[in-house]
N, C-alpha and C positions, 0 to 999 in steps of 0.2 A: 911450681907445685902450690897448692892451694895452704894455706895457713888456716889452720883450726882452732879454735879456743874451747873450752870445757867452762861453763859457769856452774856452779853450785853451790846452794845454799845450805852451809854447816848445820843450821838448823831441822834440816832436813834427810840429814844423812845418817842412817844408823848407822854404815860402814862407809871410812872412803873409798873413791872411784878405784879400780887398779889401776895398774901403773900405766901409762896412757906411751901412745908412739911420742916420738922422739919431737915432730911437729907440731906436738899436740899442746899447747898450752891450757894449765889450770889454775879457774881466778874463780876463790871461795869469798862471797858476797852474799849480803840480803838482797833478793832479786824484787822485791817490792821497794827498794830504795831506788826512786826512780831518778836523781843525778848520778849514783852508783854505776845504776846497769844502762846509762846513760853513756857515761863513761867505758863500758870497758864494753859498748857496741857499736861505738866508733871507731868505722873500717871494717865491720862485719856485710860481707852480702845481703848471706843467708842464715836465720838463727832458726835453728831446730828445736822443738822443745818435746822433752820425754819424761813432764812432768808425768807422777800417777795422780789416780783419785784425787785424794787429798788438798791436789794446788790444779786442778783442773780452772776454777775460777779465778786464780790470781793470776793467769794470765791476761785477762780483760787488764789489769792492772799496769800490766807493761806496753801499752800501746803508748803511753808520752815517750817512752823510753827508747821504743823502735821507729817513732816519730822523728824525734829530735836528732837521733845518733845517725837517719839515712840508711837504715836497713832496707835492700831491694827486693825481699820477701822474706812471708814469715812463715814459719810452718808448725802451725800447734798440733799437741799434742793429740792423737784420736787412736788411733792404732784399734779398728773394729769393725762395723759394717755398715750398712746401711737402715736408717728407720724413720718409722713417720712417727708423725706427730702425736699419735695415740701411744705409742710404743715412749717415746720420748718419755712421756707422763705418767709411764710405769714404771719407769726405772730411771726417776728425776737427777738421783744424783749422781749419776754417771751418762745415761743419752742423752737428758736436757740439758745439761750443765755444758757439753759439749757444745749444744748448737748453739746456747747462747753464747762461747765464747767466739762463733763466728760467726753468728749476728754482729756481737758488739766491733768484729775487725771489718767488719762490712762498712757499717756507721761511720768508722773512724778513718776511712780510707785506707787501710792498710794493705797492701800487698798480700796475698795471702792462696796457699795450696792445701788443701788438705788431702792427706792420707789415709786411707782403707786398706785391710790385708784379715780380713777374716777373723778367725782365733788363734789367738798363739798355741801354736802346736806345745812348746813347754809345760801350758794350762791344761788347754782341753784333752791330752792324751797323759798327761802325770796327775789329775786329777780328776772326779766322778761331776766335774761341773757342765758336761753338756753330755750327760748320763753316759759315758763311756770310761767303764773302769776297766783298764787295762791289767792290772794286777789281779782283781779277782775272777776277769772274765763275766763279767757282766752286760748289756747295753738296754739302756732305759731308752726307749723311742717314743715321739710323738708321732700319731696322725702314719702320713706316708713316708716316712721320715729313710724307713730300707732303700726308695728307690729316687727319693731327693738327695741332694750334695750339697757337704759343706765346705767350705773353703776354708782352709788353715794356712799357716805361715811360720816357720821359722823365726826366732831373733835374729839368727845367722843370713836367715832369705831378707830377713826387711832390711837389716843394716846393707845388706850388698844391695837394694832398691836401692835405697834414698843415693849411697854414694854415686852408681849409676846413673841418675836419675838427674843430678844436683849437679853431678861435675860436666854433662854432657848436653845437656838441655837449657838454653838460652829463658833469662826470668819471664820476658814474654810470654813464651809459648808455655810455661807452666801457673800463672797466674789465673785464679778463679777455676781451676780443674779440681775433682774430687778423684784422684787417682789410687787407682788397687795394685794393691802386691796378693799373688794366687802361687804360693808355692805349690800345692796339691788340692786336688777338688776329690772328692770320694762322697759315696752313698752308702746308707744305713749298710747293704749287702756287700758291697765292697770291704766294709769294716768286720763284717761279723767274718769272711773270709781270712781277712787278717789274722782276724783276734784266733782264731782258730789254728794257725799254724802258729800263731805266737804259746799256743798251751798243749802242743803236740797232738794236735788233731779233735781237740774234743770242742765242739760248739758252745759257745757263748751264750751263758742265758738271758735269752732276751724278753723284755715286756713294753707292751706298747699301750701306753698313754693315751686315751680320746682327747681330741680336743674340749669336750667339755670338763673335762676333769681339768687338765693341764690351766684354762682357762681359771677355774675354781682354785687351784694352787698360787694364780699369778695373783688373783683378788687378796689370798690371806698370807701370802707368805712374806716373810722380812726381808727376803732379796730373792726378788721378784725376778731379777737380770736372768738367772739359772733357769728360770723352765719357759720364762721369753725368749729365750735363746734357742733352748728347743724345739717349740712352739715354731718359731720360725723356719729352723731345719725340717719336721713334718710339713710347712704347709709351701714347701718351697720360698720361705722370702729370704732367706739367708744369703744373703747377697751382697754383690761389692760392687755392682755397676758391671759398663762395657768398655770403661777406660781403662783396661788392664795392658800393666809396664812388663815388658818380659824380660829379666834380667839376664844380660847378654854373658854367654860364656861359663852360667851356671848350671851343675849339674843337680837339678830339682829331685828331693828323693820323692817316693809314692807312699801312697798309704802305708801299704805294707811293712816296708823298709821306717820308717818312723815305726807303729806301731811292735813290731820285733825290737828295735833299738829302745823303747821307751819303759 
């Protein structure tokens, strides 16, 4: 059986972790003390990181540390989709910040996979952040956005990826891949079906966004990430690649089913 450790750093925890399985060992540490995490990643494979925002950059930080200890691959944090480089520069401190952290494992030789899986369905359907407000029955669209698909994801669907994914696949063969988790894929009209049976038959009102406007929103607004995301959903880029892992054994819900439940 595989041995787990849990690192986190006190200073960053507004509550601690729950109670963890029984294999699971937890070691509260400054994770920028690099003879620290040095230390207690000695005999680690594989170190996962589910840093948010905030320590997105302090990972560049820990490469002496996954250097020295012989870790045989890294996998930073991303949990999102895919963008370019224009896109990056719109929403620096969370798409750029990202690629530079794997630029810098690039540089530094580091072993390294990264992970994609769309939006946390948690977010995107408990909150009006990629215009779909479930509660009031609303949906804000961009562009063709009814008959594009977005890709969403579980916490429950990623955690069952990565363990699948990690415990069955040789570090070789996952080295240098950008790999997707696709719990559910749905279109603007698939949702508004949804949303529809989610409020007893009455349709969802809907308003759709031109790309020049949404455009004009992304130039002046303080988080730009919401209607680039959008943006992306109407013009088709919302996307996670074609290396999609299909997690064995799991019963994948559907739009619908999430949305009713949400």
């Amino acid at each position: 059986m595989a041995h787990t450790s849990l690192l986190a750093s006190p200073a960053r925890l507004s509550t601690p972790p729950a109670s963890p399985a029984k294999h699971v060992k937890v070691l509260y540490l400054d994770l920028n003390d690099v003879a620290a995490l040095t230390a207690a990643l000695h005999g680690v494979d594989i170190l996962i990181s589910t840093v948010g925002v905030p320590g997105i950059l302090d990972q560049i930080a820990w490469i002496p540390a996954i250097k020295a200890a012989g870790v045989k691959l890294f996998v930073p944090s991303d949990f999102g989709i895919l963008s370019t480089a224009t896109e990056r520069k719109t929403a620096p401190s969370l798409l750029e910040t990202k690629y530079q952290v794997e630029e810098a494992l690039t540089a530094g030789n580091v072993l390294h996979t990264m992970f994609i899986h769309g939006g946390f369905v948690e977010c995107c359907l408990d909150s009006p952040f990629m215009g779909i407000d479930v509660k009031n029955n609303t949906l804000n669209l961009v562009g063709d956005a009814r008959t594009h698909s977005i890709t969403l994801s579980s916490t429950k669907y990623v955690g069952a990826g990565y363990a699948s994914i990690l415990a069955t696949t040789p570090v070789d063969q996952l080295v240098g891949r950008t790999i997707a988790l696709a719990e559910v894929v749905a279109n603007g009209d698939q949702i508004i079906v949804a949303l529809t049976k989610k409020h007893g038959g009455v349709t969802p009102k809907v308003t759709v966004q031109s790309l020049h406007d949404v455009d004009a929103e992304i130039a002046t607004s303080d988080f730009a990430l919401a209607p680039l995301l959008r943006k992306k959903w109407g013009t088709d880029a919302f996307t996670v690649g074609s290396d999609v892992w299909e997690v064995p054994d799991y019963e994948r819900s559907t739009i619908e089913e999430l949305i009713l439940a949400a």
